[in-house]
C-alpha positions, 0 to 999 in steps of 0.5 A: 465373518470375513466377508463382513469385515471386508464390506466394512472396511469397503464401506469406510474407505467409499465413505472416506471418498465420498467425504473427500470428493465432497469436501474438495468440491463443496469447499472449492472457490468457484464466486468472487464478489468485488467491493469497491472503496474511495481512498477514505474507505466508503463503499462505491458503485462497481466502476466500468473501468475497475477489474472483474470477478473473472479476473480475481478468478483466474488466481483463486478458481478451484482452491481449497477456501480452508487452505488458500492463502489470503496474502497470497492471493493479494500478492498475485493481484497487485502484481497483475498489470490488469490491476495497475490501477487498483490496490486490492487492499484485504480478501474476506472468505465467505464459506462454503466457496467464495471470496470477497476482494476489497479494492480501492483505486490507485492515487499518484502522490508523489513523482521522481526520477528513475532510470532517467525517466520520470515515474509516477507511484501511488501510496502504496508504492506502485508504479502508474500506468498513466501520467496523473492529472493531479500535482505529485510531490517530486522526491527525486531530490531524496535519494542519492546518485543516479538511481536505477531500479530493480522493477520499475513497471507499471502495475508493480512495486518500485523498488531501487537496486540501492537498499538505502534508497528503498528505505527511504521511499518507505519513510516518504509513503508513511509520511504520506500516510501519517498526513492522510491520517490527518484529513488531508486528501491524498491528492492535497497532500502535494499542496502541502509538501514540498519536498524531502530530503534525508542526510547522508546516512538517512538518520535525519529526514527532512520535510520542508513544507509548501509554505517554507517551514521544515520538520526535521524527523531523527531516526525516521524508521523508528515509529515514524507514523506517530511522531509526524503526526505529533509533528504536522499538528503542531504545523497545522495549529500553530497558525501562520507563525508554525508554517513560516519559512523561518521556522523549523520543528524537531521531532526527537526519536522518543516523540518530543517536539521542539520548534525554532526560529532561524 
């Protein structure tokens, strides 16, 4: 009798083993699949230059699929200079062992100043690796002082050793965003911004247009997104006599426009 219960018990402490040893191989990421996007979300042909599926490997290769965190190994990404050029932008796990990385490539949009160099970042906030052939919008007016940065390399996220200056640039790529929301391309959006500028206390940002007229945002941590794009409609189809240099529009905390003429 003893015998028996001893067998049993070797019998489902093997079995339990096998499971494990089963389900740590079955489950272990061993494929990548990479999905290219442009910047309106469209699927594209794999490019030569982009990163491989090895690449993405190196981050995810013998992790558990249950347990591997998908921001994580986004984090990891974007901070890899391999991947300077492109943004992975969300990671879809297809069980038992894959995972699928969606990228889009990085698009310089704005350009400033920082420890007396001029430095190129794209809509995510990230440094390029390479001066851009298509007009920035130069923000260097925006912030305070002589500016110095914490990480200022290419490939990683700009970030200001000022956390005023940090909320600031966050309030200028979601101003770019929220106009990208409107169908302007990212590389267009230089043509219609000229420059921004924020008040002492970074409670009031301004936008001041290519054509001259202003958009005076209060508060613009607060639902910035929405209330720009309450506000560049009313630019856009307000004809020449929105877009005129004499014009400014208020763009209250609770959403209201109003326009005025100096």
């Amino acid at each position: 009798m003893k015998n028996k219960k001893f067998l049993i018990s070797i019998s489902v402490c093997v079995a339990l083993i096998l499971v494990v040893v089963l389900f740590t191989v079955l489950f272990s990421v061993s494929h990548c699949r990479l999905v290219f996007h442009n910047e309106d979300g469209e699927q594209i042909a794999t490019p030569t230059d982009g990163p491989t599926s090895n690449d993405v490997l190196h981050y995810a290769k013998g992790a558990n699929i249950f347990f591997m965190s998908k921001e994580d190994l986004l984090a990891s990404l974007n901070g890899d200079e391999k991947f300077a050029d492109w943004h992975a932008l969300s990671v879809v796990k297809s069980f038992p062992n894959v995972v699928e990385v969606h990228l889009v490539r990085r698009v310089a949009v704005c350009s400033l100043l920082v420890n007396s160099q001029v430095v190129y970042i794209d809509t995510f906030g990230y440094v390029m690796s390479e001066d851009p052939s298509t007009p920035t919008i130069d923000i260097t007016s925006a912030f305070s002082g002589n500016m110095s940065g914490i990480v200022c390399e290419a490939g990683k996220k700009l970030q200001f050793t000022s956390s005023s200056d940090n909320v600031r640039l966050s309030c200028i790529l979601e101003t770019v965003s929220a106009v990208w929301q409107l169908k302007y391309a990212f590389n267009d959006i230089a043509q219609l911004v000229d420059e921004f500028s924020f008040d002492s206390t970074a409670d009031s940002m301004t936008i001041v247009t290519s054509h001259g007229a202003k958009i005076v945002v209060a508060q613009p941590t607060y639902h910035l997104s929405v209330r720009l794009i309450k506000a560049f409609s009313v630019y856009q189809n307000g004809g020449t006599d929105m877009q005129s240099p004499e014009t400014v529009i208020q763009v209250t905390v609770k959403g209201e426009i109003y326009t005025d003429k100096k």
